[in-house]
C-alpha positions in Angstrom: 0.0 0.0 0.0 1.0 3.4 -0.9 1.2 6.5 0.5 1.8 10.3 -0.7 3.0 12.9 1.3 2.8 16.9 0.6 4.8 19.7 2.4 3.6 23.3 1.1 4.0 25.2 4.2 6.5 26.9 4.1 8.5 25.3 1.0 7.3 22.1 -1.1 8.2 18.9 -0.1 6.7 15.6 -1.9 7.4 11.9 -1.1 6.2 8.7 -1.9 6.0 5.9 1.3 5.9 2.2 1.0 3.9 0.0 2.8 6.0 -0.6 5.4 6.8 3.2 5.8 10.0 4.0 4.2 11.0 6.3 1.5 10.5 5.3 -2.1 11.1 9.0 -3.3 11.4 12.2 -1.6 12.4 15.8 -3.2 12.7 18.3 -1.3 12.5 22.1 -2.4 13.0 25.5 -0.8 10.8 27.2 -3.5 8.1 29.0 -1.2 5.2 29.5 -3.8 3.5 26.6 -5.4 0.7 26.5 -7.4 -1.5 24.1 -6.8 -1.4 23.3 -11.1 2.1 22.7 -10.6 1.8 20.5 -7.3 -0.5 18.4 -9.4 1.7 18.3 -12.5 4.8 17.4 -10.1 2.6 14.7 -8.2 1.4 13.3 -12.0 5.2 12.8 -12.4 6.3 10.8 -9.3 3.9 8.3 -9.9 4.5 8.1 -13.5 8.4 7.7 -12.6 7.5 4.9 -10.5 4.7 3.1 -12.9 2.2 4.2 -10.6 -1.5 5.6 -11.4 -3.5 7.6 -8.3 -5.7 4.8 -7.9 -2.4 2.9 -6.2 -2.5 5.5 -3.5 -4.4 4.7 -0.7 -3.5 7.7 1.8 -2.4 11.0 1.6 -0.3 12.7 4.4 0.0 16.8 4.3 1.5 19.5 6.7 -1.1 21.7 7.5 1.0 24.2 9.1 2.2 26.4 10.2 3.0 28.6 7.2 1.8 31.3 5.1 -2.1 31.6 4.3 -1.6 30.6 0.4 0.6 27.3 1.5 -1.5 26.0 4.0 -4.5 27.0 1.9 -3.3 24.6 -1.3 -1.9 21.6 1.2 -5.9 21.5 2.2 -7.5 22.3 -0.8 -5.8 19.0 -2.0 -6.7 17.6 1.2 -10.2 17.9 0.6 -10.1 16.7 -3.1 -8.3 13.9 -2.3 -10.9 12.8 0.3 -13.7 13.5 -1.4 -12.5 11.0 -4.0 -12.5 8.4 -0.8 -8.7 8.4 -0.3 -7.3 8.5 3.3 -6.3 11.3 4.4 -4.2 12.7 7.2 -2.6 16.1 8.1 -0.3 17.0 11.1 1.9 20.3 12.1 5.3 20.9 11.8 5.1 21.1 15.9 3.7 18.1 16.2 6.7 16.1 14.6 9.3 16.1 17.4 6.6 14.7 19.8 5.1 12.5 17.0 9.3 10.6 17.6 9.2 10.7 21.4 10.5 14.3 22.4 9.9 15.0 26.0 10.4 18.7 25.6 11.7 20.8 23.1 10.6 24.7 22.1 9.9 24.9 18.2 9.9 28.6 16.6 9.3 29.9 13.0 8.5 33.1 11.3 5.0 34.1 11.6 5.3 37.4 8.8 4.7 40.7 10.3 7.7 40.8 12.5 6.8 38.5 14.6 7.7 34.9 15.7 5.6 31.8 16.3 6.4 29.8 19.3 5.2 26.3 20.7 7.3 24.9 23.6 6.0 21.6 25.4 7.6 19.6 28.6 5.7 16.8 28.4 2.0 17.7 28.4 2.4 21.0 29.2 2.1 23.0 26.5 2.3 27.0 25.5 2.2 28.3 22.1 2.1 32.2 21.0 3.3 35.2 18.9 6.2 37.2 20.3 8.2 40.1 18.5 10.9 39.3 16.3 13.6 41.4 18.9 12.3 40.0 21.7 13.0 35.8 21.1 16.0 35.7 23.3 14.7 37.8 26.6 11.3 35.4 26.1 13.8 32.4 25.8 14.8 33.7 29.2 11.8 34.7 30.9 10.1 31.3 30.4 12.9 29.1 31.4 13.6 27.5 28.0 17.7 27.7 27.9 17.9 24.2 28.5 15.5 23.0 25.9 16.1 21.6 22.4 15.4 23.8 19.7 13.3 23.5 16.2 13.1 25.4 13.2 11.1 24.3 10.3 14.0 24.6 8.2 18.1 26.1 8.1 17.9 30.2 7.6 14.9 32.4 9.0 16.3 32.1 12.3 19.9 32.2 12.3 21.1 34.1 15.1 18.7 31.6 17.1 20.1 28.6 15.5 23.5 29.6 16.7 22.6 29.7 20.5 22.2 25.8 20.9 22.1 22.6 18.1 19.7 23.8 15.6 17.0 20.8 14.7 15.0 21.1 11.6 11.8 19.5 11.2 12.1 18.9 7.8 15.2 16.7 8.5 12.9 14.7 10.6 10.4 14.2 8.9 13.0 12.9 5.6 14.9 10.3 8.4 12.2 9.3 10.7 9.0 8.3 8.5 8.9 4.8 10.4 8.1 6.6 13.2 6.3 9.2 12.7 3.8 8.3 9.6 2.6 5.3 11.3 1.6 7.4 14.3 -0.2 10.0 12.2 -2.2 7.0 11.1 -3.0 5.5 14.2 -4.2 8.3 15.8 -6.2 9.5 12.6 -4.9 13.5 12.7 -6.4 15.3 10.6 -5.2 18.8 11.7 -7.3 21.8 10.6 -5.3 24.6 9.0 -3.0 26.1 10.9 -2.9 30.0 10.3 -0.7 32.3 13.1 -3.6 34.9 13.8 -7.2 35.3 12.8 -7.7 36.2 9.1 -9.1 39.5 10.2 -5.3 40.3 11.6 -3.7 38.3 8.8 -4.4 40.5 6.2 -4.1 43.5 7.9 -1.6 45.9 6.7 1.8 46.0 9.1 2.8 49.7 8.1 
């Protein structure tokens, strides 16, 4: 049994799984914008390379944040086609993936546009997620105790000078060397993550002057 997966968060990632959850084909792409015409032309072509037609495809895993409004927006608008035509389907955060391979704790941070920051740090099942200033990431590191923890970005870049102050971990590394862990999980417990979006779409679209 095969399964797809679709990244277009924050870049565009595609891969194709095997049945027993390993890589037959990844690619991975720091192009930011997408369109969804080319994600299906792309998608036409992986399964062509591997003498597959979508009717081999039995689920259909996509990051459903965080990222920008247009990203998100085209991984679910696939989403929903796909499971309207009675495919699987499953969608998790880029957040979720340390815990989804056994992280205790760990404090994940990404851009979130408009000079700020997104931030989601867990210790166990404690949890806190919010939108801090882009100057203010180390006095916040500070302030909520959060020296000690491992750090995740979603990718190498945005957050260099952060990166710098302990081993940087990048998501989509994890996702590329630990499917056997983590698809499998994403199945089990059936996530289907709604979109992810950093503020209300009232405040997204807001001008930042």
């Amino acid at each position: 049994m095969k399964s797809l997966f679709v990244d277009t968060t924050d870049h565009f990632s595609i891969g194709l799984l095997s049945s027993d959850w390993c890589w037959i084909d990844y690619t991975y792409s720091t192009e930011i914008k997408s369109s969804a015409g080319k994600i299906h032309s792309l998608i036409h072509n992986l399964l062509e390379k591997h003498d597959l037609v979508m009717t081999d495809i039995k689920r259909i895993f996509f990051l459903n944040g965080p990222g920008s409004y247009t990203g998100v927006r085209v991984s679910e608008g696939m989403a929903q086609v796909f499971s309207w035509l009675s495919l699987e389907t499953f969608s998790f955060y880029h957040h979720d993936v340390p815990k989804l391979i056994g992280t205790k704790k760990g404090h994940f941070v990404t851009p979130a546009f408009k000079k700020e920051l997104f931030s989601f740090s867990w210790d166990g099942e404690k949890e806190k997620q919010e939108l801090i200033g882009e100057e203010d990431l180390e006095s916040f590191i500070k302030s909520n105790d959060l020296m000690d923890y491992p750090y995740y970005f979603i990718k190498p870049g945005p957050l260099k000078s952060a990166e710098t102050k302990s081993e940087a971990i990048y998501t989509t590394d994890l996702i590329k060397k630990f499917s056997k862990e983590i698809f499998p999980k994403v199945f089990e417990k059936r996530l289907r993550r709604e979109p992810f979006y950093f503020r209300s779409l009232e405040k997204e679209f807001k001008p930042s002057y």
